[in-house]
DOTI-176315 format. One line per field, with one value per residue (C-alpha): residue in one letter; x, y negated, z; residue number from 1. Coordinates in nm, 4 decimals. Example, Ala and Ser with C-alpha at 12.3 -4.5 7.8 and 13.67 -1.06 7.14 Angstrom:
# DOTI-176315
r	(A,S)
east	(1.2300,1.3670)
north	(0.4500,0.1060)
up	(0.7800,0.7140)
k	(1,2)
This chain:
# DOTI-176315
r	(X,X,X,X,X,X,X,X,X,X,X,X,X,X,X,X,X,X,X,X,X,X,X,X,X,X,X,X,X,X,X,X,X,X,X,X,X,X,X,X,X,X,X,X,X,X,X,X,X,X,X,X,X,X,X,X,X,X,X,X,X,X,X,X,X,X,X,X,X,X,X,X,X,X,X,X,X,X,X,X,X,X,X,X,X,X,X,X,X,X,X,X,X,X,X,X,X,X,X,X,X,X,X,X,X,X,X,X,X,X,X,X,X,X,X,X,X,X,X,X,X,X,X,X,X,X,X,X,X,X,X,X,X,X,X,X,X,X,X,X,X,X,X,X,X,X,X,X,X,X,X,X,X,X,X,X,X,X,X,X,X,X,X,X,X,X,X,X,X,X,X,X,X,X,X,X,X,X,X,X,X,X,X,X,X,X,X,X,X,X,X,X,X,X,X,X,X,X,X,X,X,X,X,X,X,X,X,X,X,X,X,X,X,X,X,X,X,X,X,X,X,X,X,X,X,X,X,X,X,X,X,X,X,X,X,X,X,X,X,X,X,X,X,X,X,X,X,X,X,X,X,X,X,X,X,X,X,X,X,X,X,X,X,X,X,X,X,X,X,X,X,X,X,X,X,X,X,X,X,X,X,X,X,X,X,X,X,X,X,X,X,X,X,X,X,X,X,X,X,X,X,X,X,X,X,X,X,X,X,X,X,X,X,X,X,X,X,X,X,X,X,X,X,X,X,X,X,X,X,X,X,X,X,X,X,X,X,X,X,X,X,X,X,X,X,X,X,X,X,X,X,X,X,X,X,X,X,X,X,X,X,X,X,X,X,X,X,X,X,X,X,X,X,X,X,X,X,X,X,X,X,X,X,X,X,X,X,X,X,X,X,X,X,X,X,X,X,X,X,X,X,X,X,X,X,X,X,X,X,X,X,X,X,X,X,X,X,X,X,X,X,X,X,X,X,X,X,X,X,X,X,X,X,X,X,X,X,X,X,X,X,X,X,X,X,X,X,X,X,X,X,X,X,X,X,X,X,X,X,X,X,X,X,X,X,X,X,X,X,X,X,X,X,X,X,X,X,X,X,X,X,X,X,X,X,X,X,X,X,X,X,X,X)
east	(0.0000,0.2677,0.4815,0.1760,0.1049,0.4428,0.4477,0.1160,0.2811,0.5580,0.3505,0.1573,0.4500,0.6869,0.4624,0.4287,0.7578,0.8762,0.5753,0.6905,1.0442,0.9407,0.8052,1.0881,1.2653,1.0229,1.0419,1.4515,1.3795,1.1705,1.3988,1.6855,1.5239,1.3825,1.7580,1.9047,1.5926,1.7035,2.0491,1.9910,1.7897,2.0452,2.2908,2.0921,1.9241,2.2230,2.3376,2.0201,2.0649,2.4296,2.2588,2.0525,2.3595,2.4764,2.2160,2.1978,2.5421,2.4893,2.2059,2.3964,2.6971,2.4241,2.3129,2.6587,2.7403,2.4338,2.4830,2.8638,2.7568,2.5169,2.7537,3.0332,2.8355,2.6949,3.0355,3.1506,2.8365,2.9670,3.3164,3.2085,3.0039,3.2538,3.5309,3.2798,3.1614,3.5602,3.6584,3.4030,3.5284,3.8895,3.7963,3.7255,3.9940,4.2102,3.9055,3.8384,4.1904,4.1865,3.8535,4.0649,4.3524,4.1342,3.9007,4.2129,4.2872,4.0209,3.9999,4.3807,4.2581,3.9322,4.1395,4.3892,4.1111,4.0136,4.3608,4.3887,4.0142,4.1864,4.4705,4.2192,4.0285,4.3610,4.4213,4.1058,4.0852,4.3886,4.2847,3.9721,4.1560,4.3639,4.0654,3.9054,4.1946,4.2768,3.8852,3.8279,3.6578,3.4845,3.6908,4.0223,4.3096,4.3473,4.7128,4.8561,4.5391,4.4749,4.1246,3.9727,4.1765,4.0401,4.0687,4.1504,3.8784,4.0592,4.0838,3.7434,3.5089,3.2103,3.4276,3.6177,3.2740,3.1510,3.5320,3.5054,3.1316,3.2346,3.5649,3.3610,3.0681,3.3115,3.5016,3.1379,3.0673,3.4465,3.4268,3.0800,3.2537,3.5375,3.3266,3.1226,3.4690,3.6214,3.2535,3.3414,3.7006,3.5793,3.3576,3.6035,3.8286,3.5706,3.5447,3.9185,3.9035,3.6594,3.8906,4.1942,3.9412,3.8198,4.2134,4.2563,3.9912,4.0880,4.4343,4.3287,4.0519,4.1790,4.0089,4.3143,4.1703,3.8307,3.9658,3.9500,3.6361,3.4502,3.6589,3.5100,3.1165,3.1527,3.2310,2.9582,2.7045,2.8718,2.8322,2.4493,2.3746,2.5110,2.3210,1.9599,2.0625,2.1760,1.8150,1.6162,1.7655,1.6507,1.3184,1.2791,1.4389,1.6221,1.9677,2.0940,2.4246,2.4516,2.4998,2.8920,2.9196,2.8653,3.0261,3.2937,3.4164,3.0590,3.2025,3.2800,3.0578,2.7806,2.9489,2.8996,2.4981,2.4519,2.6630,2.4173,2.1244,2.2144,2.2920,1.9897,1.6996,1.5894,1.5289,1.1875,1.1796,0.8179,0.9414,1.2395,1.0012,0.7662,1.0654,1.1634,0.7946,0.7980,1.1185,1.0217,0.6563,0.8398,1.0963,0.8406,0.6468,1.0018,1.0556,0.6987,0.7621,1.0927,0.9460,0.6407,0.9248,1.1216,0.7932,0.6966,1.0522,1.0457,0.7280,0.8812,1.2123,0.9680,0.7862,1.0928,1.2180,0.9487,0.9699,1.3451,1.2793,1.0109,1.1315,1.3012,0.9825,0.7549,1.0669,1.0647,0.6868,0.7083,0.9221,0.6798,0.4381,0.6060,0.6400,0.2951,0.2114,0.4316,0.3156,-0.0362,0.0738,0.2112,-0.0608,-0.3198,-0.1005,0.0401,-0.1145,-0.5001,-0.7102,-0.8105,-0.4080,-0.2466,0.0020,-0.2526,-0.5149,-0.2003,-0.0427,-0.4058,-0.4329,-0.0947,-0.1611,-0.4979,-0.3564,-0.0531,-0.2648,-0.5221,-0.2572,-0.0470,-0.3913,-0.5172,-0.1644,-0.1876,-0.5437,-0.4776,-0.2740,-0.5380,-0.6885,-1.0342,-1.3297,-1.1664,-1.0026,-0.8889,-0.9704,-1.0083,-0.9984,-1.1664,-1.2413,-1.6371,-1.6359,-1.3981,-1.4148,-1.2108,-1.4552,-1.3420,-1.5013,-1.4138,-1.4466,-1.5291,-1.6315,-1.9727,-1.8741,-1.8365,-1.9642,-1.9037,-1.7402,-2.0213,-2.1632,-1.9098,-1.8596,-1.7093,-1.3620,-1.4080,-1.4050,-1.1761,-0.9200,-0.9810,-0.8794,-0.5765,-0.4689,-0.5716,-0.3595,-0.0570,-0.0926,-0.0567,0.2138,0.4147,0.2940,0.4361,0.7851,1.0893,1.1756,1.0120,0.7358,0.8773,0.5753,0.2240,0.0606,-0.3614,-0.5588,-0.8473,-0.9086,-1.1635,-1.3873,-1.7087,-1.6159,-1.8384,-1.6554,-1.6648,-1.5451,-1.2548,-1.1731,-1.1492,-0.9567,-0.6709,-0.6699,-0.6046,-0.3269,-0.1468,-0.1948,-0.0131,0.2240,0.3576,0.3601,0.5512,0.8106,0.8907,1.0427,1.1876,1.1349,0.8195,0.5130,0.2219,0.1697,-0.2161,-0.3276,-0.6820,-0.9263,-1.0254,-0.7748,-0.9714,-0.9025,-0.5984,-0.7057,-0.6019,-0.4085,-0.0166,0.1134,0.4972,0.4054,0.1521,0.2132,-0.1312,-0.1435,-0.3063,-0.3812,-0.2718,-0.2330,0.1640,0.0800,0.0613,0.2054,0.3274,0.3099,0.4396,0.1914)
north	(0.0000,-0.2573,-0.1403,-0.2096,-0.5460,-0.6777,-0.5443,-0.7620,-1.0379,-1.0636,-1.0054,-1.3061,-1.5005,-1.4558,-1.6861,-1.9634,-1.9582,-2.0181,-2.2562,-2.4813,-2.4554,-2.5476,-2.8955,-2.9465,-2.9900,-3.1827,-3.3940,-3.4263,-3.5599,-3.8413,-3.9786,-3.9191,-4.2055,-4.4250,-4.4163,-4.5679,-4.7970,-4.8565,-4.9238,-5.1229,-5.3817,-5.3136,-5.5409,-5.8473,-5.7478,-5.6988,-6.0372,-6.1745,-6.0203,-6.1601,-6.4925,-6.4895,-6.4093,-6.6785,-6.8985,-6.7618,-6.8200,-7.1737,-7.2170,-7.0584,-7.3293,-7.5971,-7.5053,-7.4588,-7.7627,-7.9431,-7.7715,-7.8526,-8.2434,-8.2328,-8.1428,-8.3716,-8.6810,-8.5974,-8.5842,-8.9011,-9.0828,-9.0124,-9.0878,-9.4153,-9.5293,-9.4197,-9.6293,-9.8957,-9.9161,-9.8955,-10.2076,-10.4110,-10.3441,-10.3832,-10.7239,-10.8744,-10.7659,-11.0669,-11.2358,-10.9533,-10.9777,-11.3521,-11.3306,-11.0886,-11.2809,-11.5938,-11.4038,-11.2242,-11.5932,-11.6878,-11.4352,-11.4727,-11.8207,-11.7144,-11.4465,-11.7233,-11.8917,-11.6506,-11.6207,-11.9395,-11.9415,-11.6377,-11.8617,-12.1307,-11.8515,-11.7450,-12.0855,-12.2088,-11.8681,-11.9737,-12.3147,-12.1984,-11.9568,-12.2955,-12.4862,-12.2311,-12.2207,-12.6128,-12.7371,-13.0351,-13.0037,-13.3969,-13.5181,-13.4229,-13.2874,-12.9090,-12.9476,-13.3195,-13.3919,-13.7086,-13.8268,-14.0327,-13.8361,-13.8076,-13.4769,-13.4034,-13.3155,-13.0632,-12.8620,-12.9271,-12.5980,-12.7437,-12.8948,-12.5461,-12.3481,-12.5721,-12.5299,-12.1628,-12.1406,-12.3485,-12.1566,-11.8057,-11.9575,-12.0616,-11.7200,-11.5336,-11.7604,-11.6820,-11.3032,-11.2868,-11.4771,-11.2551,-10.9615,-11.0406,-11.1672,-10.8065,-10.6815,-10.8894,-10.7950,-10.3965,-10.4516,-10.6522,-10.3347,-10.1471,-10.3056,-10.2861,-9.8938,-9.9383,-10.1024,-9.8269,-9.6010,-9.7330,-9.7852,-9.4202,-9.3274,-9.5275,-9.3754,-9.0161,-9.1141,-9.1381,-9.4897,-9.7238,-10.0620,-10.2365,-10.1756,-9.7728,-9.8266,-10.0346,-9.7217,-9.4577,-9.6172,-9.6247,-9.3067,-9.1753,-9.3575,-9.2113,-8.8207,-8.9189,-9.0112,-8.7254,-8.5424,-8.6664,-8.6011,-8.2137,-8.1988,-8.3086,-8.0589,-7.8087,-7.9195,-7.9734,-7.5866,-7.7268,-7.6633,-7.9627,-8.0279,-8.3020,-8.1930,-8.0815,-8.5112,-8.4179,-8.0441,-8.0284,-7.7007,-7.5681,-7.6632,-7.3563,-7.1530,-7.4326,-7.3588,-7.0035,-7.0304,-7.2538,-6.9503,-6.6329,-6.8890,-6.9213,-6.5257,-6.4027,-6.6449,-6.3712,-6.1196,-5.9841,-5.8814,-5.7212,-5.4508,-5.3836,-5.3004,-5.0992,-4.9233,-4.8741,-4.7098,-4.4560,-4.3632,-4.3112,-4.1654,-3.9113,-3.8147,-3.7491,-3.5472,-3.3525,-3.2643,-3.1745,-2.9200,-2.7969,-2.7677,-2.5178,-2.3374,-2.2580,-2.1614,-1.9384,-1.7873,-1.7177,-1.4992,-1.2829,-1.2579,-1.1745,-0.9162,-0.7471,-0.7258,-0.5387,-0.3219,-0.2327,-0.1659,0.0580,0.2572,0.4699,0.5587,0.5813,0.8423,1.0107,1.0882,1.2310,1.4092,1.5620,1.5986,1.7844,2.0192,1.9532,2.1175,2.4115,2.4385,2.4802,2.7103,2.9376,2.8608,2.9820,3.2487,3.4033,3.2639,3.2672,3.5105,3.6096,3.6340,3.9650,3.9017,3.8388,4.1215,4.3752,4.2701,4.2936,4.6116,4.7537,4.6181,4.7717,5.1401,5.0888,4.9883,5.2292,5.5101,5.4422,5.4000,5.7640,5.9059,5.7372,5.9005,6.2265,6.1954,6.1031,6.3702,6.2563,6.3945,6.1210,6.2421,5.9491,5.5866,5.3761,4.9679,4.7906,4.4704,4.3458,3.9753,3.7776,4.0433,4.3414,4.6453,4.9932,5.3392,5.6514,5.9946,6.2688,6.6479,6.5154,6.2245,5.8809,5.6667,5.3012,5.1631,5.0132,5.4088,5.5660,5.5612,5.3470,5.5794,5.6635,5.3119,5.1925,5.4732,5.2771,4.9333,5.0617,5.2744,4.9820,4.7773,5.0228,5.0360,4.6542,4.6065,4.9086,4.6852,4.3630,4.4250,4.5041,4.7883,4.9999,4.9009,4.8866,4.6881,4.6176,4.3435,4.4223,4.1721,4.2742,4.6052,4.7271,4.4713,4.5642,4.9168,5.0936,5.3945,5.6937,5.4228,5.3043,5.6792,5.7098,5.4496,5.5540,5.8707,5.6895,5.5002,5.8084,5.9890,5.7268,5.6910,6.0678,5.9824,5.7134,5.7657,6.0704,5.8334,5.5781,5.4134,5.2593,5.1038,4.9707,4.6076,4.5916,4.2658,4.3685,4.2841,4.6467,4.7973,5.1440,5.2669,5.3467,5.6123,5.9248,5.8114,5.8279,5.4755,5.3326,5.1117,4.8454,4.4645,4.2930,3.8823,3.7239,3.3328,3.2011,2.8258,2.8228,2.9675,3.2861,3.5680,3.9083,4.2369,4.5948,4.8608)
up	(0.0000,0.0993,-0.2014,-0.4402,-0.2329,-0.3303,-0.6581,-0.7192,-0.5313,-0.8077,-1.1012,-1.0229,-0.8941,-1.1797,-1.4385,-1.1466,-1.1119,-1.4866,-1.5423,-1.2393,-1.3659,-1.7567,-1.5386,-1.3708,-1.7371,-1.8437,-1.5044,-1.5577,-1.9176,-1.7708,-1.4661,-1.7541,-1.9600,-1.6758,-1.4987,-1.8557,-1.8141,-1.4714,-1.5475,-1.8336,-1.6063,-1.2940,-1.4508,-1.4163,-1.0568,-0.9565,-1.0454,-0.8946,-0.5576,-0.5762,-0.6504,-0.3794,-0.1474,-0.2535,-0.2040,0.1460,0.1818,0.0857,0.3723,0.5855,0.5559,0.5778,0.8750,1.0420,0.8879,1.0714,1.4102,1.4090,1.2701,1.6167,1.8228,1.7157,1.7028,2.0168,2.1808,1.9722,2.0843,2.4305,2.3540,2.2314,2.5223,2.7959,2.6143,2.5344,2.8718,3.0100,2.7898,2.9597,3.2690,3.1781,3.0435,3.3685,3.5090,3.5490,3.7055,3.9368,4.0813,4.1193,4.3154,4.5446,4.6002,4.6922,4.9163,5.0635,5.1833,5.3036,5.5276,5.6509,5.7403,5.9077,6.1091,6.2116,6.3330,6.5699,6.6922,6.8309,6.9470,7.1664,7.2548,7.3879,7.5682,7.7657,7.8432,7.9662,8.1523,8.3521,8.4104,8.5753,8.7879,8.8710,8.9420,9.1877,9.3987,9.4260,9.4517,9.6727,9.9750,10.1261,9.8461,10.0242,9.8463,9.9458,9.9149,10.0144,10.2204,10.0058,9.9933,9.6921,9.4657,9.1136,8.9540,8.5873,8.3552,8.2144,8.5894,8.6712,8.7082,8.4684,8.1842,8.2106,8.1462,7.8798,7.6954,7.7644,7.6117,7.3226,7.2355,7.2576,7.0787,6.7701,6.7981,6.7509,6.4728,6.2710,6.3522,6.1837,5.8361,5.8966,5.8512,5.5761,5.3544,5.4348,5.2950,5.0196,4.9349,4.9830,4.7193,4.5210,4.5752,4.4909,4.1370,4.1182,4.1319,3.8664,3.6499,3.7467,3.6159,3.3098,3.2502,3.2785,3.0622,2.7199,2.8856,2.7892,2.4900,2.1216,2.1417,2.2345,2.1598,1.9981,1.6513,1.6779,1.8813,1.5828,1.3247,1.5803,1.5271,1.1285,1.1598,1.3546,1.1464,0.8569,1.0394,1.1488,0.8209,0.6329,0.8951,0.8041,0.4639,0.5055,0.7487,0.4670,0.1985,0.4585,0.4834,0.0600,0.0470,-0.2668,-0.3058,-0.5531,-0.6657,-0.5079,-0.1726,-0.2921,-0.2081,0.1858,0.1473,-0.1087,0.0159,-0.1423,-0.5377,-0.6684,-0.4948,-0.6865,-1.0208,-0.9380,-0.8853,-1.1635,-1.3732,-1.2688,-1.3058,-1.6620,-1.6866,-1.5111,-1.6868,-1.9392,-1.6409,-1.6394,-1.2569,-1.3115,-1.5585,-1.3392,-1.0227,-1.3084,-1.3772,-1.0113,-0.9084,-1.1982,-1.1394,-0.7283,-0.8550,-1.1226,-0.8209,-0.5623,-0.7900,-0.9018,-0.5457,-0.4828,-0.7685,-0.6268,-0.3005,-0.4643,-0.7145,-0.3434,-0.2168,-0.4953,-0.4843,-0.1238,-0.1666,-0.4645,-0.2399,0.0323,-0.1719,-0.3311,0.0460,0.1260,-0.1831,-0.1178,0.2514,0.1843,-0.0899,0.1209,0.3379,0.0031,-0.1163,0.2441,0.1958,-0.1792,-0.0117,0.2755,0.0266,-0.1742,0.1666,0.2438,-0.0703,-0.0412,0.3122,0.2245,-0.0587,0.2399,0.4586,0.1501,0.0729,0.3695,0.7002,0.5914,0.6994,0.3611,0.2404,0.1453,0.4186,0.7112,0.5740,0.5788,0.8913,1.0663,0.9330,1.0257,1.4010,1.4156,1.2507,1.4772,1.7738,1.7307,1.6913,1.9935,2.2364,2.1095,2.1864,2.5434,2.5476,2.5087,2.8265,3.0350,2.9783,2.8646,2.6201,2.3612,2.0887,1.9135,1.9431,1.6067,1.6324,1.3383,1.1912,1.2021,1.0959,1.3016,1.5946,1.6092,1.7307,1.9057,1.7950,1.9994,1.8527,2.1067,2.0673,2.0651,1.7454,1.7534,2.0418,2.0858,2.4142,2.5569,2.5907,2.7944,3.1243,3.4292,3.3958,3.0210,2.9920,3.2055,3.0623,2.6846,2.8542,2.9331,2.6371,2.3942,2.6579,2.6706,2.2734,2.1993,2.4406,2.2577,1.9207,2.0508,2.2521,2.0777,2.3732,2.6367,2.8589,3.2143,3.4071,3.4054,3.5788,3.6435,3.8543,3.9890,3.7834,3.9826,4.0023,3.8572,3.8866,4.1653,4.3884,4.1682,3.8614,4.1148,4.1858,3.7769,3.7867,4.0572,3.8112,3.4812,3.6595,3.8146,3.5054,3.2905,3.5199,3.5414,3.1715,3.1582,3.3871,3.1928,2.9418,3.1474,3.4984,3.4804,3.7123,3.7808,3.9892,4.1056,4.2732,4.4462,4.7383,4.7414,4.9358,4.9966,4.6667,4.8173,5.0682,4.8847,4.6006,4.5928,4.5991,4.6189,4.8258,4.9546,5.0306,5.2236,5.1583,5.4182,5.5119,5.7932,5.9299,5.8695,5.5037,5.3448,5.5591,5.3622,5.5186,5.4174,5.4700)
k	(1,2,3,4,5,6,7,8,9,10,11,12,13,14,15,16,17,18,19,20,21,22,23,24,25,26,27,28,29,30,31,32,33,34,35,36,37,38,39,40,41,42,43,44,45,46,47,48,49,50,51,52,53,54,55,56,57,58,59,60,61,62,63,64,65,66,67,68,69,70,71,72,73,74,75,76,77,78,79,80,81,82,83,84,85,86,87,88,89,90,91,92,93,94,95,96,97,98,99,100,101,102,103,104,105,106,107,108,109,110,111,112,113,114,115,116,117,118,119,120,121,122,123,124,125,126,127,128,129,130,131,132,133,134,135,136,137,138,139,140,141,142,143,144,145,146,147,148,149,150,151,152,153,154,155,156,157,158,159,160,161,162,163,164,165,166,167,168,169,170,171,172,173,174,175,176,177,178,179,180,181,182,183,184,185,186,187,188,189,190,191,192,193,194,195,196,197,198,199,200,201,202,203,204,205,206,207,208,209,210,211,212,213,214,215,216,217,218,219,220,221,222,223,224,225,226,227,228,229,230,231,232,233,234,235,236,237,238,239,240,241,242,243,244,245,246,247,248,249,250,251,252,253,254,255,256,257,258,259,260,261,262,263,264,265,266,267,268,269,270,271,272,273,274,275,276,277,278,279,280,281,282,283,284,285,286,287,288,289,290,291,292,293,294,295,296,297,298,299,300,301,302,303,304,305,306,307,308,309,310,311,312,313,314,315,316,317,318,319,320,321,322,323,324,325,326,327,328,329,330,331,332,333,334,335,336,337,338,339,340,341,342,343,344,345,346,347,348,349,350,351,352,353,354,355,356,357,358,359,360,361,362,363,364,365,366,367,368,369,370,371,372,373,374,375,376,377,378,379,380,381,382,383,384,385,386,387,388,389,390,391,392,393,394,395,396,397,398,399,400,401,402,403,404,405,406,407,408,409,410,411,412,413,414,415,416,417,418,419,420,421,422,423,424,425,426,427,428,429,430,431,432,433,434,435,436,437,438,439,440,441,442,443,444,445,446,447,448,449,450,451,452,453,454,455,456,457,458,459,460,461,462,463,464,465,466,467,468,469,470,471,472,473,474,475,476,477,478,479,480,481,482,483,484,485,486,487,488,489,490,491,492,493)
């Protein structure tokens, strides 16, 4: 069946196969012509996409260009004002140090002042001490005792006081403008640090004087302008020649547009893409063929696989039927009931059997004179011949019988074993046999036994419940079974 299967499976497989291949030629003769198409109208887009890198390019720069023009006139524009902003103050320089120097003065003079307003204090201090210790008392001199003395103003108590008040009220009054001139001259100071640092800047700025700052703000108008400029060419998206005037370095990349623009204005970009789809449409549908001519050739691989695998087993069983058949040719001819072989063999056992159970007959001593087996049907049938003629088995008696069972027994074993009968096994023999049967029976078996042993050592093992059959007959001897709770316990009687 598999074999068969597979077989089908190429038959039908092989014409799919060469069909899908006879496309697949047909499919390479297409994407032969549309890749010269391709080619053909690759030359130009090409040169368009290297165009348009170029173009980028170009935007590119302008936009650097812009950010970089940002930047530096931002950092110009603060270059400027820092230097503009540090000439100012290095302008009034001279003026600033003349207002120190004055102001300086005044205050050495406001400070000299207060020294001798501390001078006067000291003195006037002393004075008072002087008056307290020489004060008149009933206008008598303390000292000389003189009376109508007239004391000098300048030792009297009150004059002192109001001197004293005067002096300290004139010190307060200079300490006050002293403070407010050094105020003055630290802000003054200040403003000189001012100008130390403005000095330091233009120091370290490439702005040395008014000339390169005036240069340095051309320049930056120059930079913002060209600025607004490059912005708006980014906003019109138009790349004109004429911004090589604010980026010369873009000249020959310019000449260089303005050549593949020239080169590329007969390109038909529609039939190019037209081109490009058939070609992808005709390669999709290639591989889709490919794919189903792999598909098609994995199933016959598949199937002729199976075919080789199986050869072998389809071989095996020609093989075993070519046994069956001889089989059944022995079977019909030799084992069948209805053969030559069987019908002779049956008949030879039966002759043979029936011969050797009359023989073993006629030593038991019975009114049989020879026992014939035959075939009726499917059964094989005994007839016994006495003085009297034939009688089936089913008419004799309990010993007659029982003698037969044995002789046909004796007869088959003599039929079926290569040498001499040496032992008998009966189980139960007595059975159904009533007392004067059983005492047949004990005959029969001491009678064959005298017979046999005259040819060899022979006997007789008898399994039985009926132990009385025993009573009078010789026996070797006699082994009683019995059942106990520890198991079966054997005894010799």
């Amino acid at each position: 069946m598999e074999i068969n299967h597979a077989e089908k499976i190429i038959a039908n497989s092989k014409p799919q196969k060469e069909k899908l291949e006879e496309m697949v030629e047909s499919f390479k003769e297409k994407i032969k012509k549309l890749q010269e198409k391709k080619e053909e109208l690759s030359v130009n887009y090409e040169k368009i996409i290297h165009l348009k890198d170029k173009e980028d390019n170009v935007w590119k720069s302008i936009k650097q260009e812009i950010s970089s023009l940002v930047t530096d006139n931002e950092e110009h524009s603060k270059i400027i004002q820092r230097c503009e902003e540090s000439f100012g103050v290095i302008k009034a320089k001279s003026k600033i140090e003349d207002l120190l120097n004055s102001k300086n003065s005044k205050k050495k003079d406001i400070d000299q002042k207060i020294s001798e307003c501390d001078g006067k204090l000291v003195k006037y201090n002393d004075r008072k001490n002087i008056a307290s210790n020489i004060e008149f008392s009933d206008g008598e001199c303390p000292i000389c005792h003189t009376k109508d003395v007239t004391v000098d103003p300048e030792y009297q108590i009150e004059h002192i006081k109001q001197e004293l008040k005067k002096i300290e009220s004139e010190k307060t009054s200079l300490a006050k403008e002293s403070s407010n001139m050094q105020e003055q001259i630290d802000e003054i100071n200040n403003k000189i640090k001012d100008v130390e640092y403005a000095e330091n800047t233009i120091k370290n700025s490439p702005i040395k004087n008014s000339k390169h700052l005036e240069d340095w703000k051309n320049d930056l108008k120059l930079n913002q302008n060209r600025n607004n400029v490059l912005e708006k060419i980014i906003e019109s998206s138009d790349l004109s020649p004429k911004l090589v005037e604010f980026m010369p370095n873009l000249s020959q990349t310019f000449l260089d547009i303005e050549k593949l623009q020239k080169e590329i204005k007969d390109f038909k970009h529609e039939e190019y893409d037209k081109v490009e789809r058939e070609l992808q449409t005709v390669n999709s549908e290639n591989q889709e063929i490919l794919m189903r001519i792999g598909q098609v050739a994995e199933k016959i691989n598949s199937a002729d696989v199976s075919i080789k695998k199986n050869i072998p087993i389809l071989e095996e069983i020609k093989l075993a039927k070519k046994y069956v058949e001889n089989l059944e040719k022995i079977r019909t001819s030799i084992f069948s009931t209805k053969s030559e072989t069987i019908i002779g063999a049956r008949n030879f056992a039966v002759e043979s059997i029936s011969r050797n159970a009359s023989q073993y007959l006629e030593q038991l001593k019975t009114e049989i004179k020879h026992l014939e087996l035959f075939q009726d049907g499917t059964s094989i049938k005994i007839q016994c011949n006495t003085n009297n003629g034939q009688r089936p088995v089913k008419n004799l008696s309990g010993g007659e019988q029982v003698c037969v069972a044995l002789a046909v027994r004796l007869g088959m074993s003599d039929l079926m074993i290569k040498s001499s009968l040496k032992i008998m096994v009966l189980d139960e023999p007595t059975a159904y046999l009533d007392k004067t049967h059983c005492e047949y029976f004990v005959d029969a078996i001491q009678q064959l036994t005298n017979f046999m042993n005259e040819k060899q050592n022979f006997q007789f093992i008898i399994i039985t419940h009926d132990e009385d059959i025993w009573e009078s007959a010789k026996v070797g001897t006699i082994y009683r079974f019995t059942a106990t709770s520890d198991g079966t316990e054997v005894s010799r009687l």
